[in-house]
C-alpha positions as CSV (number, residue, x, y, z in Angstrom):
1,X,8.3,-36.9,-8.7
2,X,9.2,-39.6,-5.5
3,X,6.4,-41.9,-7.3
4,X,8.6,-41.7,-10.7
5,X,12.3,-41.9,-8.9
6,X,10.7,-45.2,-7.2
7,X,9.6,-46.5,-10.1
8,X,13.2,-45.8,-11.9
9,X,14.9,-47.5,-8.8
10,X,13.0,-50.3,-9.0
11,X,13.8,-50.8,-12.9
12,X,17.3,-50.9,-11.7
13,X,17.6,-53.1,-9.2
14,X,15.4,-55.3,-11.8
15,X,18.0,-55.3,-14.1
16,X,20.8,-55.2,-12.1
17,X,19.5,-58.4,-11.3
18,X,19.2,-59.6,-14.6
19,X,22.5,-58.6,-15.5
20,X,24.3,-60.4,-12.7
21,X,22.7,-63.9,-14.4
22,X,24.9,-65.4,-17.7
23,X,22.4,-65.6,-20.7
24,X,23.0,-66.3,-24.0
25,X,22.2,-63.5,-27.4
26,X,19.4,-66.1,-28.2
27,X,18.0,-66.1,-24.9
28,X,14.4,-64.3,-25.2
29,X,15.5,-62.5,-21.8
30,X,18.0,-60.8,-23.8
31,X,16.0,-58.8,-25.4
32,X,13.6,-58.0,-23.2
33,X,16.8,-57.1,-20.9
34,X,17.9,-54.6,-23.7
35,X,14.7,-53.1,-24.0
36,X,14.6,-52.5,-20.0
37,X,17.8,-50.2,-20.7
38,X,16.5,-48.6,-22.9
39,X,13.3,-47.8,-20.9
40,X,15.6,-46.5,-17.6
41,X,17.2,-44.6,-20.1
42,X,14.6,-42.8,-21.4
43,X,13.5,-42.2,-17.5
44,X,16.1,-40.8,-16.7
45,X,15.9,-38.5,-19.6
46,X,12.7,-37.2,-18.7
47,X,13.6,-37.0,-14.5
48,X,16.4,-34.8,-15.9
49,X,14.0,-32.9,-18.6
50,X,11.3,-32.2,-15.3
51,X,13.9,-31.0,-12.7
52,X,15.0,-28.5,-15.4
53,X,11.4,-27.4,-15.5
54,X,11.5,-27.1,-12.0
55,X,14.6,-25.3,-11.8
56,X,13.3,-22.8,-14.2
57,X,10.3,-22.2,-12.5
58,X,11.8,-21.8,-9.3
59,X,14.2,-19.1,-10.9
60,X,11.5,-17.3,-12.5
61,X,9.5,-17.3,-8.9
62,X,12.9,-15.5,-7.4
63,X,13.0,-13.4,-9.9
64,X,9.2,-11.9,-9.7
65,X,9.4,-11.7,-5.8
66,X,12.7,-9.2,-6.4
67,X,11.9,-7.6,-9.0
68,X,7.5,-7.4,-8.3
69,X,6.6,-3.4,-8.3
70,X,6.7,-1.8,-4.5
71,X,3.9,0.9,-3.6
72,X,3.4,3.0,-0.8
73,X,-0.4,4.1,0.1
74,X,-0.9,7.5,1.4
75,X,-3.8,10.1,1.7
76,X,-4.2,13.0,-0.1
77,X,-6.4,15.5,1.9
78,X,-8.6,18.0,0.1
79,X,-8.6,16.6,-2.7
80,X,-11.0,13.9,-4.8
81,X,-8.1,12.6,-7.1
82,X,-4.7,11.4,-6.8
83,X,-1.5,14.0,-8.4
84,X,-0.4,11.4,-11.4
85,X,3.5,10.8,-11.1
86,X,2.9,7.0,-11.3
87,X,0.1,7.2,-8.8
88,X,-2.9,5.3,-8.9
89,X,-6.0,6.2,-7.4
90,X,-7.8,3.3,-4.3
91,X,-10.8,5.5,-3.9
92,X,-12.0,8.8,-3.5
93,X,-13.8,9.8,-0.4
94,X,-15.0,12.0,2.8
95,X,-12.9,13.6,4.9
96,X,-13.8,12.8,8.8
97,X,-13.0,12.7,12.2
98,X,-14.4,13.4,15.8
99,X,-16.5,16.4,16.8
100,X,-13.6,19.4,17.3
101,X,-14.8,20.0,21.0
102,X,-15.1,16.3,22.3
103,X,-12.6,15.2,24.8
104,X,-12.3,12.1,24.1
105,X,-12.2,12.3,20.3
106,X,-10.1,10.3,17.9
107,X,-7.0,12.6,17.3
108,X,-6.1,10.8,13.8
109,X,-8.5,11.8,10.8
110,X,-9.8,9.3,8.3
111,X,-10.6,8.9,4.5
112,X,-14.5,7.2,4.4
113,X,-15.5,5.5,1.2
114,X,-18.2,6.6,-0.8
115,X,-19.9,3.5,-0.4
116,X,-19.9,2.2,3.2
117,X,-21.4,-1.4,4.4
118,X,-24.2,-0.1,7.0
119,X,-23.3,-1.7,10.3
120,X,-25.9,-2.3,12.9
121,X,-27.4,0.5,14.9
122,X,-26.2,1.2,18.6
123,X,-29.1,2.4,21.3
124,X,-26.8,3.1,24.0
125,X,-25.1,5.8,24.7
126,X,-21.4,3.8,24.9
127,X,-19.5,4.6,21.7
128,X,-17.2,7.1,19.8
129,X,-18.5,9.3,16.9
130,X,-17.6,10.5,13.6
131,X,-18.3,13.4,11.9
132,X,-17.3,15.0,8.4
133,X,-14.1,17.5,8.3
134,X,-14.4,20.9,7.5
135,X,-12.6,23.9,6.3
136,X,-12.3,26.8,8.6
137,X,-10.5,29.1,6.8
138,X,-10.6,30.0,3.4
139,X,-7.2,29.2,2.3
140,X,-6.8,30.4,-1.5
141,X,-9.8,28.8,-2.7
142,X,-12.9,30.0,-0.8
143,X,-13.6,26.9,1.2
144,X,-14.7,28.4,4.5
145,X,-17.2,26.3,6.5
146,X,-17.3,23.2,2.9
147,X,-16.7,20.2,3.6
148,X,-13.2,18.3,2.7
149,X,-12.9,15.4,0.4
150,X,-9.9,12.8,0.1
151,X,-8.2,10.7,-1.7
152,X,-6.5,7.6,-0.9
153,X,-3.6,7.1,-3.6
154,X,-0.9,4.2,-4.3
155,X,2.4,5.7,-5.2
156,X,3.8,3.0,-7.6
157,X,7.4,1.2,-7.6
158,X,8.6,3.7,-4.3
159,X,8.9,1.9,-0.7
160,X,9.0,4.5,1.4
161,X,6.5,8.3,2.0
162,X,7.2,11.2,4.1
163,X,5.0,14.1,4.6
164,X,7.5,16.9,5.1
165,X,6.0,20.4,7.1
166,X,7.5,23.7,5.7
167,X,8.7,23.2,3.0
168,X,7.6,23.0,-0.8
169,X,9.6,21.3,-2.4
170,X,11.3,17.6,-2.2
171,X,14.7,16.4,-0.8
172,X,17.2,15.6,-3.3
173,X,16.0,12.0,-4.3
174,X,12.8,11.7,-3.6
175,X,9.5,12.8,-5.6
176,X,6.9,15.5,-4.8
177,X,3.1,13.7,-4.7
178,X,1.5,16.9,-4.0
179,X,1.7,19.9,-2.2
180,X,-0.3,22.2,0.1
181,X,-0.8,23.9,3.5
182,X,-0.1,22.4,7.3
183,X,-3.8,22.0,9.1
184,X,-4.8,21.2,12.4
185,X,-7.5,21.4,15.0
186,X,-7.8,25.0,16.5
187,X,-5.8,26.0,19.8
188,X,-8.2,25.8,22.4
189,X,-10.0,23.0,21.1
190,X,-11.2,20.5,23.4
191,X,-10.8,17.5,21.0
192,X,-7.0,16.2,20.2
193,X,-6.3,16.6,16.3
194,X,-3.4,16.2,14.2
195,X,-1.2,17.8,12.0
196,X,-2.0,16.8,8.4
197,X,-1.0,18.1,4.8
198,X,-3.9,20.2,3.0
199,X,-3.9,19.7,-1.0
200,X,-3.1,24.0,-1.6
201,X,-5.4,23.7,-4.5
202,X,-8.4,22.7,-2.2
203,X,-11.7,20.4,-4.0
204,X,-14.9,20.2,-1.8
205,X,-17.3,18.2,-1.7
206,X,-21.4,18.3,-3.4
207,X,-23.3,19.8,-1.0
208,X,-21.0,20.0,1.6
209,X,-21.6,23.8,2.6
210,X,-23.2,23.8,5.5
211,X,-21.9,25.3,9.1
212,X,-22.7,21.9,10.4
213,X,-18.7,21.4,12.4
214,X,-17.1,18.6,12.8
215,X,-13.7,17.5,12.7
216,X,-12.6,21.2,12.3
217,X,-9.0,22.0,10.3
218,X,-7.4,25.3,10.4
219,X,-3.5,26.1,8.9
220,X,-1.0,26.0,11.3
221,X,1.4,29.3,12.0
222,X,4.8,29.7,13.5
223,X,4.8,30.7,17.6
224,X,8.4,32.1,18.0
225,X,9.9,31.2,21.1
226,X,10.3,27.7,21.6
227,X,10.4,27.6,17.7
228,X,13.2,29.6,16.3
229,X,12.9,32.5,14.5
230,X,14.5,33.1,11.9
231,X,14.6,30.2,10.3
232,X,11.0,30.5,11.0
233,X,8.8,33.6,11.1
234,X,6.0,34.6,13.3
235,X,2.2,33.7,12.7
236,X,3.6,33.0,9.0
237,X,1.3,29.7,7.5
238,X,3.3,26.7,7.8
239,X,3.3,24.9,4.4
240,X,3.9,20.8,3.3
241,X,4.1,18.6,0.7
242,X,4.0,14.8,0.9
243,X,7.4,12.9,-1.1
244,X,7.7,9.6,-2.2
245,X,11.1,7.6,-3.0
């Protein structure tokens, strides 16, 4: 674009030039003086036809970046696929965490691939651990002592996620992903856990059924006191659902 805007301003001042001289209609130069009008004309026809282009293309570019799909990413625990609702599944994986009675243990759970890169081994005794997660209680599907699988899911053209505890249905506004049952590592536990949102229709995973512990999950109940009761009722399961909007 400069190149051509040079070249045009060049032609110009050419034939500004040429115009400031007296010539006569038989003079060859006149012609070729005519024909340089002609040519700036044309330029300038195009210059105008390409900044349009560009212009255009600009707009379109605006347009995309405000009007491109948002998605939020969450993790759907106990489960190996994602709920629908415009939801796309990333991948579907192993639940897992640090071992339930280590001090020092990784408080936040994690979703693990299927197929992990191998990393090189560690001979020293200077590093954190991970273990698989596993059911302690049987919930309403018979998953005592399984292990849990996950599911890492894209909720499609929504910015924002909240996983909200007791209660089973969504605010006004936003939409229910799935639902299920509050779990966390068990009271006297040595290892920090967290609270996270159990799928209530549990999956488990292939040949997950040994008592081998683990990141250990248990539901949650209501301790009156502290916590008010009502709304809340004592050593009652606390239930959740994850929302979307």
């Amino acid at each position: 674009m400069t190149r051509l805007l040079v070249l045009i301003f060049i032609l110009v001042h050419e034939s500004s030039a040429k115009n400031s001289k007296r010539i006569l209609l038989t003079d060859p130069d006149f012609a070729d003086n005519q024909q340089m009008h002609k040519d700036i004309q044309n330029l300038k026809a195009l210059v105008q036809q390409m900044q349009g282009k560009i212009q255009t293309q600009e707009q379109t570019i605006e347009k995309f970046a405000t009007t491109a799909p948002a998605g939020v990413v969450f993790t759907r625990w106990g489960r190996k696929d994602c709920a629908g609702n415009n939801t796309d599944l990333v991948y579907s994986g192993i639940s897992g965490g640090g071992f339930y009675s280590h001090k020092g243990r990784a408080a936040e759970p994690i979703c693990l691939p299927h197929d992990p890169y191998i990393g090189s081994p560690i001979t020293n005794g200077y590093h954190a651990s991970l273990y698989g997660m596993e059911y302690q209680d049987n919930f309403p599907s018979n998953v005592y002592n399984k292990d849990v699988p996950c599911a890492v899911c894209r909720a499609n053209h929504v910015t924002s996620k909240i996983m909200i505890p007791g209660k089973v249905t969504c605010y006004a506004g936003w939409r229910k992903e799935y639902g299920g049952i509050l779990v966390a590592g068990f009271d006297t536990s040595e290892g920090a856990s967290s609270f996270i949102c159990v799928d209530q229709k549990q999956d488990v995973l292939e040949a997950g059924v040994g008592n081998d512990d683990g990141y250990l999950i248990y539901p949650v109940v209501a301790k009156c006191g502290s916590l008010k009761c009502p709304p809340y009722v004592q050593d009652t399961r606390i239930s959740c659902i994850v929302c979307t909007k």
